[in-house]
C-alpha positions as CSV (number, residue, x, y, z in Angstrom):
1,X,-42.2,-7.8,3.6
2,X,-41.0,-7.8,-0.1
3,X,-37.5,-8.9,0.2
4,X,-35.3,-6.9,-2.5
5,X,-34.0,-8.8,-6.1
6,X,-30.4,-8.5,-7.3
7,X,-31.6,-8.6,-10.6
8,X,-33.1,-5.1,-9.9
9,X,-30.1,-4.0,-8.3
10,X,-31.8,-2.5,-5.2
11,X,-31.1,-1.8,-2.0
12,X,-33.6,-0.1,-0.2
13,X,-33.0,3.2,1.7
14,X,-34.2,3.3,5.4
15,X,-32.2,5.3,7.8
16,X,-34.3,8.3,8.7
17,X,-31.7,10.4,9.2
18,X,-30.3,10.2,5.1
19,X,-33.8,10.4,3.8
20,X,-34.5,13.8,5.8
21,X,-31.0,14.5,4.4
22,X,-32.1,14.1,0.7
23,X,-35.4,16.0,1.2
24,X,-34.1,18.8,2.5
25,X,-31.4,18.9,-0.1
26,X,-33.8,18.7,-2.5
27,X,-36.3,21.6,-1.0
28,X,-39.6,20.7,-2.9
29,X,-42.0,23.7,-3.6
30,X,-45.6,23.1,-4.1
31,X,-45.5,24.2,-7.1
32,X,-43.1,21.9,-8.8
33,X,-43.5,19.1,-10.7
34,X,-40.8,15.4,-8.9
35,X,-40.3,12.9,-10.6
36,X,-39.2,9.5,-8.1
37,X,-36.8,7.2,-10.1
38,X,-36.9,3.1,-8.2
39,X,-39.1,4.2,-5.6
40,X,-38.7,1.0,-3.8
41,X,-40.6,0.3,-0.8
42,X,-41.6,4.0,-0.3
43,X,-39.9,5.5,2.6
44,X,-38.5,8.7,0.4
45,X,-41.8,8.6,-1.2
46,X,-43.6,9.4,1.7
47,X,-41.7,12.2,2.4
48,X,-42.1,14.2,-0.9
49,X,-45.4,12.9,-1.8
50,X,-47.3,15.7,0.1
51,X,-44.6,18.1,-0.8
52,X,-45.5,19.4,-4.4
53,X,-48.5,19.0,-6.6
54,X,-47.6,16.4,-8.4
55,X,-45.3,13.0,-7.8
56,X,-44.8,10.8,-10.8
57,X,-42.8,7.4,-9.6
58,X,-41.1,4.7,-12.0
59,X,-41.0,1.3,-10.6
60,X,-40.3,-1.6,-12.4
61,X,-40.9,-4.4,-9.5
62,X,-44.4,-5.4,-10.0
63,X,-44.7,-6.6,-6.4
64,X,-43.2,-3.5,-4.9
65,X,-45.4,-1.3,-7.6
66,X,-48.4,-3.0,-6.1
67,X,-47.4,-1.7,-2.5
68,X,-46.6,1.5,-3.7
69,X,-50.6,1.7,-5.3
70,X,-51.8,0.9,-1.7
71,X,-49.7,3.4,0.5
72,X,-50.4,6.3,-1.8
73,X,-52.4,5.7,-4.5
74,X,-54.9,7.5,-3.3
75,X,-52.6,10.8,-2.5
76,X,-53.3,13.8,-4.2
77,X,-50.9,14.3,-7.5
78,X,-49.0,10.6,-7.4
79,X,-49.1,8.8,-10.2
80,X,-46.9,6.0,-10.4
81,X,-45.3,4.4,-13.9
82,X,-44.6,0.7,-13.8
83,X,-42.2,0.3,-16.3
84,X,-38.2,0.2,-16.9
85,X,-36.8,3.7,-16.6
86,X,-34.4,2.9,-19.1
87,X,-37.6,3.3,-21.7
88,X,-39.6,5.4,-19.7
89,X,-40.5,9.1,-21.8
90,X,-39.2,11.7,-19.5
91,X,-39.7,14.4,-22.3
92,X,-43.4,12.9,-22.9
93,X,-44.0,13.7,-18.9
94,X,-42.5,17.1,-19.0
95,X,-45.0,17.6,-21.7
96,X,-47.7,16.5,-19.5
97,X,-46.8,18.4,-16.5
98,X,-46.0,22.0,-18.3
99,X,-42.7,22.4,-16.6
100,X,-39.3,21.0,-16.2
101,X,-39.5,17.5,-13.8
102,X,-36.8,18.1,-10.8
103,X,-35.9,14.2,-10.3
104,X,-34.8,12.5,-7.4
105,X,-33.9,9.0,-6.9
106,X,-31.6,5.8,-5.6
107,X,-30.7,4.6,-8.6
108,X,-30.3,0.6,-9.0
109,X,-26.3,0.8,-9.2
110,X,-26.4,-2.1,-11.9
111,X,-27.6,0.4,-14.9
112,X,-26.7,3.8,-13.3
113,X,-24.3,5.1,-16.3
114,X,-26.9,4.2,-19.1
115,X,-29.8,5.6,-17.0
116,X,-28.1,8.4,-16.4
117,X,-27.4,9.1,-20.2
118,X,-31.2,8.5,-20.8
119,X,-31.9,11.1,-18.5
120,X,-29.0,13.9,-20.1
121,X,-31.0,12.9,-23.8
122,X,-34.4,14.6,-21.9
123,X,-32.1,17.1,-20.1
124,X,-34.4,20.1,-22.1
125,X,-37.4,18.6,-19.8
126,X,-35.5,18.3,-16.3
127,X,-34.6,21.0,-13.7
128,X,-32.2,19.2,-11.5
129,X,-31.3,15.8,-10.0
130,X,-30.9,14.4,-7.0
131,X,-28.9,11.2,-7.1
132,X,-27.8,8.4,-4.9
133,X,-25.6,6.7,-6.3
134,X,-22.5,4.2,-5.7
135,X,-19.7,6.5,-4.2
136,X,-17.1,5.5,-6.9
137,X,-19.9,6.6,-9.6
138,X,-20.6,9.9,-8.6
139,X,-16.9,10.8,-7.7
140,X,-16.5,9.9,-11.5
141,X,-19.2,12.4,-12.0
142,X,-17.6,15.2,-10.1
143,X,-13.9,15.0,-11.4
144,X,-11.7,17.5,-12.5
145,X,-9.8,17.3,-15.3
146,X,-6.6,14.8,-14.6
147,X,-7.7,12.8,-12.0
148,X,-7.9,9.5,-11.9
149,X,-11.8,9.7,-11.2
150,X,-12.0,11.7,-14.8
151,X,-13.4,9.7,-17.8
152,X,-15.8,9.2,-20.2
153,X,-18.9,9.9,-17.5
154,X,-17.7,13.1,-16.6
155,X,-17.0,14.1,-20.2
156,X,-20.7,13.1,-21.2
157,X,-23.0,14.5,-18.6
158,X,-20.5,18.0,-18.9
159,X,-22.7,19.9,-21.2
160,X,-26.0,19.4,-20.0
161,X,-25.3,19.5,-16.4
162,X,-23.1,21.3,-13.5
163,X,-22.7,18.4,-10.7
164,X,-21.9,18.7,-6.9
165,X,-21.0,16.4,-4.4
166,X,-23.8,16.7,-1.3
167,X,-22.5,13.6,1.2
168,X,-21.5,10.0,1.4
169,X,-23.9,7.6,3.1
170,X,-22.6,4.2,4.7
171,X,-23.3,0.4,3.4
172,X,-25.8,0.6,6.7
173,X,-27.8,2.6,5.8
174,X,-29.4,0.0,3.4
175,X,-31.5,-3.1,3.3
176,X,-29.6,-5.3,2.6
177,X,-26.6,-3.2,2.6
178,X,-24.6,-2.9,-0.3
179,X,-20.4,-3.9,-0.4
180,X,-19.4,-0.2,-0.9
181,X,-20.2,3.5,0.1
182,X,-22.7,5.7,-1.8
183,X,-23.1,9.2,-2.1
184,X,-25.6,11.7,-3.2
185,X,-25.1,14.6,-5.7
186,X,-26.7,17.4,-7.2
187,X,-27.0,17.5,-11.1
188,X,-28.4,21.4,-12.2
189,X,-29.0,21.5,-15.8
190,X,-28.2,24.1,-17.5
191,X,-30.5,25.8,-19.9
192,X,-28.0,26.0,-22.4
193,X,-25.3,23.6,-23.1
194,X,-21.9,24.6,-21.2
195,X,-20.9,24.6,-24.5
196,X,-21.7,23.6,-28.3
197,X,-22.0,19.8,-29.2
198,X,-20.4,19.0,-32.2
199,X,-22.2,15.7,-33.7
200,X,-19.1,13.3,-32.9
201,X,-18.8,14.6,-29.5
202,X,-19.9,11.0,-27.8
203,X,-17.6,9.3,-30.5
204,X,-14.8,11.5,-29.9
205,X,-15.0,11.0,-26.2
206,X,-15.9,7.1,-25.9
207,X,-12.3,6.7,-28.4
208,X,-10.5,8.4,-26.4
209,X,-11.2,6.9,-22.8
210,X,-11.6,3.6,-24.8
211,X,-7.2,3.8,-25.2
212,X,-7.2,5.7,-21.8
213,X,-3.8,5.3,-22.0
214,X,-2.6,6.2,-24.9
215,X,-1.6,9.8,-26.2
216,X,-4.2,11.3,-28.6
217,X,-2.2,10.8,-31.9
218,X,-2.7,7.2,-30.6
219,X,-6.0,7.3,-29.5
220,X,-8.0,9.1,-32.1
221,X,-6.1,7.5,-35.0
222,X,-9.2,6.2,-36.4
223,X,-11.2,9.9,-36.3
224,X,-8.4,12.8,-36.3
225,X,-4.4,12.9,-38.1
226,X,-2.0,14.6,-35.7
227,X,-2.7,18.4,-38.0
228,X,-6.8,17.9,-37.1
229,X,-5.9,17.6,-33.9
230,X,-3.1,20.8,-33.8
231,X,-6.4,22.6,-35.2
232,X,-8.4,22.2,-32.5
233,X,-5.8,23.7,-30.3
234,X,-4.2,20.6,-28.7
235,X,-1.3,19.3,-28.5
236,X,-1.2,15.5,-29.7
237,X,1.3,14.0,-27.3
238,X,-1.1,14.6,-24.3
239,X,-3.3,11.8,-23.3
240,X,-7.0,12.0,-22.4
241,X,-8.1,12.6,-19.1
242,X,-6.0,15.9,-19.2
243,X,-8.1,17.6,-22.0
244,X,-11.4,19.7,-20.6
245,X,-14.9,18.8,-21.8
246,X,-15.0,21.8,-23.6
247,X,-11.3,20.4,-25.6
248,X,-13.2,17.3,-26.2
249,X,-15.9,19.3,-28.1
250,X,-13.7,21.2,-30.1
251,X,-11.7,18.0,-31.1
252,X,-15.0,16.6,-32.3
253,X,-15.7,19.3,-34.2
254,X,-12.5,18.7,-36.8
255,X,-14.3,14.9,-37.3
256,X,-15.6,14.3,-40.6
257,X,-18.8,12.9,-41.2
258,X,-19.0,9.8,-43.0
């Protein structure tokens, strides 16, 4: 049995009850084109493999991608991508397939915010995602405007997608099992941004949870003067996590270029 590496962050799924869970939250058509993200030892694999027409899987575990090859390597539509999904070329395999990728995975906790940025930057190329994730991580995800959950994350993924909450799934149901809860959610993309995205939208954002905080005068000293701000429509004094995405995108739209 390959054991799992902390260097790869994994923890591999295996109660039967979660996995049926995640398939049926997911609903695969024949039709559509899934996309397996750290496919580990296979056991959600084996459930959507026969499931659509095609099943592309990124693994980066050379032993665990060789296992993968001989379970289903010979089923119909898999193909499986040994690489680091941080590089892998979503929007290259949405070319290939001819249709928007629906992606599902559980995610190695250790790069989940980056990966999940990698995947927004393809978001013209992806249906809809099906994460598990660490429980603290997709509550960030979900949050509403002045909770303590709301930050930078939620601010990011806003435009591209609309996220949900499915369920929470306990430190047993891994192997070996991880020190805190996850959860899964659903991430819908919308196919138009929620709203336009001014060029200094990530700067804007990452400056103002970076001084958390602080009020905005305080925090955007460096992009915005306390009139820029009045421009956009928001008062200066308030800090942060109070503002909606949407606010965010209209304070980045008074930021100069240089």
């Amino acid at each position: 049995m390959i054991l799992a590496r902390k260097r790869f962050g994994q923890h591999f799924l295996h109660d039967r009850s979660v996995l049926d869970r995640i398939v049926e939250a997911v609903a695969p058509q024949p039709d559509q084109a899934l996309l397996e993200i750290g496919p580990g030892r296979g056991a959600l694999t084996e459930r959507l493999v026969s499931r659509s027409r095609t099943l592309d899987a990124v693994e980066i575990d050379r032993d665990l991608a060789v296992l993968l090859r001989e379970r289903f390597g010979a089923a119909p539509g898999f193909e499986l991508h040994e690489c680091d999904a941080l590089e892998f070329d979503l929007a290259a395999l949405g070319g290939r397939r001819a249709q928007r990728l629906r992606v599902i995975g559980n995610l190695p906790y250790n790069i989940s915010t980056p990966l999940l940025f990698h995947v927004a930057a393809a978001h013209e190329h992806i249906d809809d995602l099906h994460v598990m994730l660490q429980k603290e991580v997709i509550d960030r995800i979900v949050a509403a405007p002045g909770s303590s959950e709301y930050g930078r994350l939620t601010v990011m993924l806003a435009p591209w997608f609309e996220a949900r909450h499915l369920f929470d799934v306990g430190p047993g149901a891994f192997t070996p099992a991880p020190r805190v809860w996850s959860a899964v959610a659903r991430l819908r993309v919308h196919r138009e941004p929620a709203f336009a995205v001014p060029r200094a939208y990530a700067r804007t954002v990452s400056a103002a949870f970076s001084q958390r905080r602080k009020t905005l005068r305080n925090a955007l000293r460096s992009l915005l003067d306390i009139k820029a701000i009045t421009d956009a429509g928001i008062d200066p004094g308030v800090r942060p996590e109070t503002l909606s995405p949407a606010q965010f995108a209209a304070l980045a739209a008074q930021v100069r270029e240089q």
